[in-house]
C-alpha positions in Angstrom: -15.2 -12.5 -7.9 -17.7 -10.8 -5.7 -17.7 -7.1 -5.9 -20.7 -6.5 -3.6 -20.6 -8.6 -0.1 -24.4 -7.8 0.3 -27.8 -5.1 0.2 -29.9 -4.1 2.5 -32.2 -2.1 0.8 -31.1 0.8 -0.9 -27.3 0.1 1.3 -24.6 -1.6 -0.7 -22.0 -3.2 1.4 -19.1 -3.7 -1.1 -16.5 -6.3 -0.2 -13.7 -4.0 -1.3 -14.3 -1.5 1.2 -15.1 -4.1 4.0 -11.4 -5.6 3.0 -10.1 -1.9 3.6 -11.4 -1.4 6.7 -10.3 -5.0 7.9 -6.6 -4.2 6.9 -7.0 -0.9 8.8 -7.8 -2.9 11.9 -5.6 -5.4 11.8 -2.7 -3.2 10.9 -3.9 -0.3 13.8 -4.1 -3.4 16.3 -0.5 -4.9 15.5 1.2 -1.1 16.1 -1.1 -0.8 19.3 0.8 -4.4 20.3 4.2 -3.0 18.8 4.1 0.5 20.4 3.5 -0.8 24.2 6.5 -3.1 23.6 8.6 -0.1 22.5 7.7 1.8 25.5 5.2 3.9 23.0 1.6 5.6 24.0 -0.5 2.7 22.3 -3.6 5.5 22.6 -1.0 8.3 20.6 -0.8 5.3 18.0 -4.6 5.2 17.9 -4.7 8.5 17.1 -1.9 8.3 14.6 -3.9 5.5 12.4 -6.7 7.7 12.3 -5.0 10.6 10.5 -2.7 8.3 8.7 -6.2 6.4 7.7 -8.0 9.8 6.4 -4.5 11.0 5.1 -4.1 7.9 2.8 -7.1 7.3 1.6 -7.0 11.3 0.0 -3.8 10.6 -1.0 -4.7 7.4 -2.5 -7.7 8.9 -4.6 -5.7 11.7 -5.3 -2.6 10.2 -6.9 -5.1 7.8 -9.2 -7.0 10.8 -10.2 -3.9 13.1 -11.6 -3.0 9.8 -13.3 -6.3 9.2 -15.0 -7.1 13.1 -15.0 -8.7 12.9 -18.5 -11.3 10.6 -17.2 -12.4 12.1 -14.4 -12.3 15.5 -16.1 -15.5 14.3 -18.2 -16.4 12.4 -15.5 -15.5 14.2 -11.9 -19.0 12.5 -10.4 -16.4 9.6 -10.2 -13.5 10.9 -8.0 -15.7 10.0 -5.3 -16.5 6.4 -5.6 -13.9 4.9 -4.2 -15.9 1.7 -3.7 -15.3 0.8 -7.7 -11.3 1.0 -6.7 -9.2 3.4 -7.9 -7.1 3.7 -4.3 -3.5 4.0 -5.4 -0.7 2.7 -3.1 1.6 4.7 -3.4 -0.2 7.9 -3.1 -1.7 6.6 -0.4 1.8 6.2 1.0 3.4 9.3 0.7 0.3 11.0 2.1 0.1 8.9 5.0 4.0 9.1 5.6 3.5 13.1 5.5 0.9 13.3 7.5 2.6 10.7 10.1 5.7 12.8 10.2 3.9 15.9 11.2 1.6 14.3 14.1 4.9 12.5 15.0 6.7 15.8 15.5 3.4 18.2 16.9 3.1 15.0 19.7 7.1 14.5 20.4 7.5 11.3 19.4 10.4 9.3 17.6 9.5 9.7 13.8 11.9 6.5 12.8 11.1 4.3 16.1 7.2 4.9 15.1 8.4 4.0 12.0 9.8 0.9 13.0 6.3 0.2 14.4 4.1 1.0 11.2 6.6 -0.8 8.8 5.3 -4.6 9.2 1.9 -3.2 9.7 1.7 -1.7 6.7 2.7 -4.7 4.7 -0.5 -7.1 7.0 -2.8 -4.6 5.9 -1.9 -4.6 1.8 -2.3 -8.4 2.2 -5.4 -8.0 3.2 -6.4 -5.1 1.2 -5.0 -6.8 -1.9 -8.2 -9.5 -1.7 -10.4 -6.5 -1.8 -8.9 -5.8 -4.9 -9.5 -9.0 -6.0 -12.9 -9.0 -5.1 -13.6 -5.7 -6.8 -11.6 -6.8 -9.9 -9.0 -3.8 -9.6 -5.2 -3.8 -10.1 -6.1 -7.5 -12.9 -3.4 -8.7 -14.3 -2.6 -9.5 -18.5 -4.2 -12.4 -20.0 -2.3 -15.9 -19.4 -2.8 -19.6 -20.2 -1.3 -20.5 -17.0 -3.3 -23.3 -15.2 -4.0 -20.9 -11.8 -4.9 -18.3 -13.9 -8.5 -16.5 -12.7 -11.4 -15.5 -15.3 -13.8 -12.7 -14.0 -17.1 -12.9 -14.8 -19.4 -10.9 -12.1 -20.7 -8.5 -14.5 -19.9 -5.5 -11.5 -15.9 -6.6 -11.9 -13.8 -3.4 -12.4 -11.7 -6.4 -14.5 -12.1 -7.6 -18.2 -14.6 -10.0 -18.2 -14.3 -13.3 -19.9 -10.3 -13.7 -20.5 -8.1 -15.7 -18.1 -5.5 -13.5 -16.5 -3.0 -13.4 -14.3 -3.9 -13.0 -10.6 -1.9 -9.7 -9.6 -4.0 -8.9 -6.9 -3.2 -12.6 -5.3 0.6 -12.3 -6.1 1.0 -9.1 -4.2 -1.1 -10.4 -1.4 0.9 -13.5 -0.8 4.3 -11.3 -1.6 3.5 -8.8 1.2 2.3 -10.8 3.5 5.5 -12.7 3.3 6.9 -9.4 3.8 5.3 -8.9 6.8 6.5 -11.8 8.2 10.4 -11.3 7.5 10.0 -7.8 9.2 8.3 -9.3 11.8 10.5 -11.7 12.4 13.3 -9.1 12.3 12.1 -6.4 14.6 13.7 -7.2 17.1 17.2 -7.2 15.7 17.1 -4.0 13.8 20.5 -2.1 14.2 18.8 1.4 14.2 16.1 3.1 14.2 14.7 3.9 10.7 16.4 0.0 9.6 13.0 -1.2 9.6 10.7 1.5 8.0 13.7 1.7 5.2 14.0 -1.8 4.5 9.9 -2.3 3.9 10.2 0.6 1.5 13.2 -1.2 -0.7 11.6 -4.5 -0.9 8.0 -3.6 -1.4 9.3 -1.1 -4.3 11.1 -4.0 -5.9 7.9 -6.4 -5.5 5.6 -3.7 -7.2 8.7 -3.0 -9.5 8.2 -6.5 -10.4 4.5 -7.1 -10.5 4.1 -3.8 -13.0 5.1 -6.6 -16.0 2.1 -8.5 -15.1 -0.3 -5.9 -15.0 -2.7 -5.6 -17.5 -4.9 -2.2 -16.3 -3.3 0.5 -18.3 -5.1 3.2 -16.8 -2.4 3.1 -14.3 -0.5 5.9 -17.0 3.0 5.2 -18.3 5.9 7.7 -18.2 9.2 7.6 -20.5 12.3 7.0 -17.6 15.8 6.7 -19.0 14.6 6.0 -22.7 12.0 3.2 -21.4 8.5 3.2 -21.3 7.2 2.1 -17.7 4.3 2.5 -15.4 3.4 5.0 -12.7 3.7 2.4 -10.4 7.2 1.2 -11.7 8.6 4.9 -11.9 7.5 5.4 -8.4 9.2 2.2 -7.5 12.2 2.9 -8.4 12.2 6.5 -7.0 11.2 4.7 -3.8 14.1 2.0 -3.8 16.9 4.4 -4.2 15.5 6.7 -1.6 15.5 3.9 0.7 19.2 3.0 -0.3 20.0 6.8 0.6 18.3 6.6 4.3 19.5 3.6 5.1 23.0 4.5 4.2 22.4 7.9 6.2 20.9 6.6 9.3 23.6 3.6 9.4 26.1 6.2 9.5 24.3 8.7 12.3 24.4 5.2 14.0 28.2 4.6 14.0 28.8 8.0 14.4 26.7 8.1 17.7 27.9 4.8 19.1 31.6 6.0 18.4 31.2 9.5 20.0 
């Protein structure tokens, strides 16, 4: 693939970054749309994406470096070049969610109606950023004989070089963006507030759940869950599906609850 877009001079541009910031803007412009439909400040969700940006992108780093900690203990230079990859969802997740919750309650506004908002927003931009994981060579998949699998040979690829494997990066992309569409398409059906947010968090964790099987980057880490050996990712995955199964449970509830008093 094509790790660097292009230099000018002593300025690499690297298409993995450019990707990020791409998703970022698509995503922010979607909510912007989204929020003014809701009756939402689309200038307070501006704002929002700019924390939840900054927030994420720590979190991100933060998560793959407590993973790989050994690594960038001998090599800490490292933690910093986010540029080669190394931006973990989930992390990036759970600090943008924290960090959403507290602008969302410092400003007044709904936490699970915003939440509404981000959900299909959040799966355009990992379909986008998933290509600039692609390009980088990040998040590669296990060798395969399978007629679309993808050989990397840029000799900047974060990937192994020379071995057909499976196309994770591609898979993901395609899966969320067919995400996005189903919660796009069901947005404005949602039974209560939170339905949306909830139901992105279920099906992306069973996607990545999923995906885990085909990855072939073991510096992800592994952790031993219920006498199995399975990834960080998958671990997380399945800590995020049966929170999601909890909330939705518990605001479906609140919702009868309110509609019968």
């Amino acid at each position: 693939m094509h790790p660097v877009l292009f230099k000018l001079g002593p300025l690499t541009i690297h298409t993995y970054g450019v990707l990020v910031a791409a998703a970022f803007l698509a995503a922010i412009f979607l909510a912007s749309r989204e929020a003014t439909r809701k009756g939402i400040d689309p200038e307070r969700i501006m704002d929002l994406g700019l924390y939840v940006l900054a927030a994420a992108i720590v979190g991100s780093r933060l998560f793959e470096v407590a993973v790989n900690y050994e690594y960038y203990l001998s090599n800490p230079a490292d933690i910093f070049k986010i540029w080669k990859g190394g931006l973990v969802f989930y992390g990036g997740f759970i600090g943008a969610v924290a960090t959403g919750i507290w602008f969302l309650r410092k400003h007044g506004l709904p936490v699970w109606k915003v939440g509404d908002i981000a959900a299909p927003c959040i799966a355009l931009g990992q379909s986008i950023g998933r290509i600039g994981c692609l390009e980088a060579g990040c998040c590669y998949g296990k060798p395969t004989d399978l007629p679309w699998a993808i050989t990397f040979t840029n000799p900047d690829t974060l990937a192994v070089m020379g071995v057909p494997v499976h196309p994770t990066q591609v898979y993901e992309s395609l899966g969320t963006f067919l995400l996005f569409l189903a919660l796009f398409a069901y947005r404005k059906r949602i039974a209560f507030d939170g339905q949306l947010f909830w139901l992105y968090v279920l099906a992306y964790s069973v996607l990545r759940f999923c995906l885990e099987f085909l990855r072939g980057d073991t510096v992800r880490g592994f952790v031993h869950v219920a006498g199995f050996d399975v990834s960080t990712g998958q671990a997380v995955a399945i800590g995020a599906f049966l929170t999601a199964v909890t909330m939705l449970t518990r605001l479906k509830a609140a919702s009868r609850r309110k509609s019968a008093s």
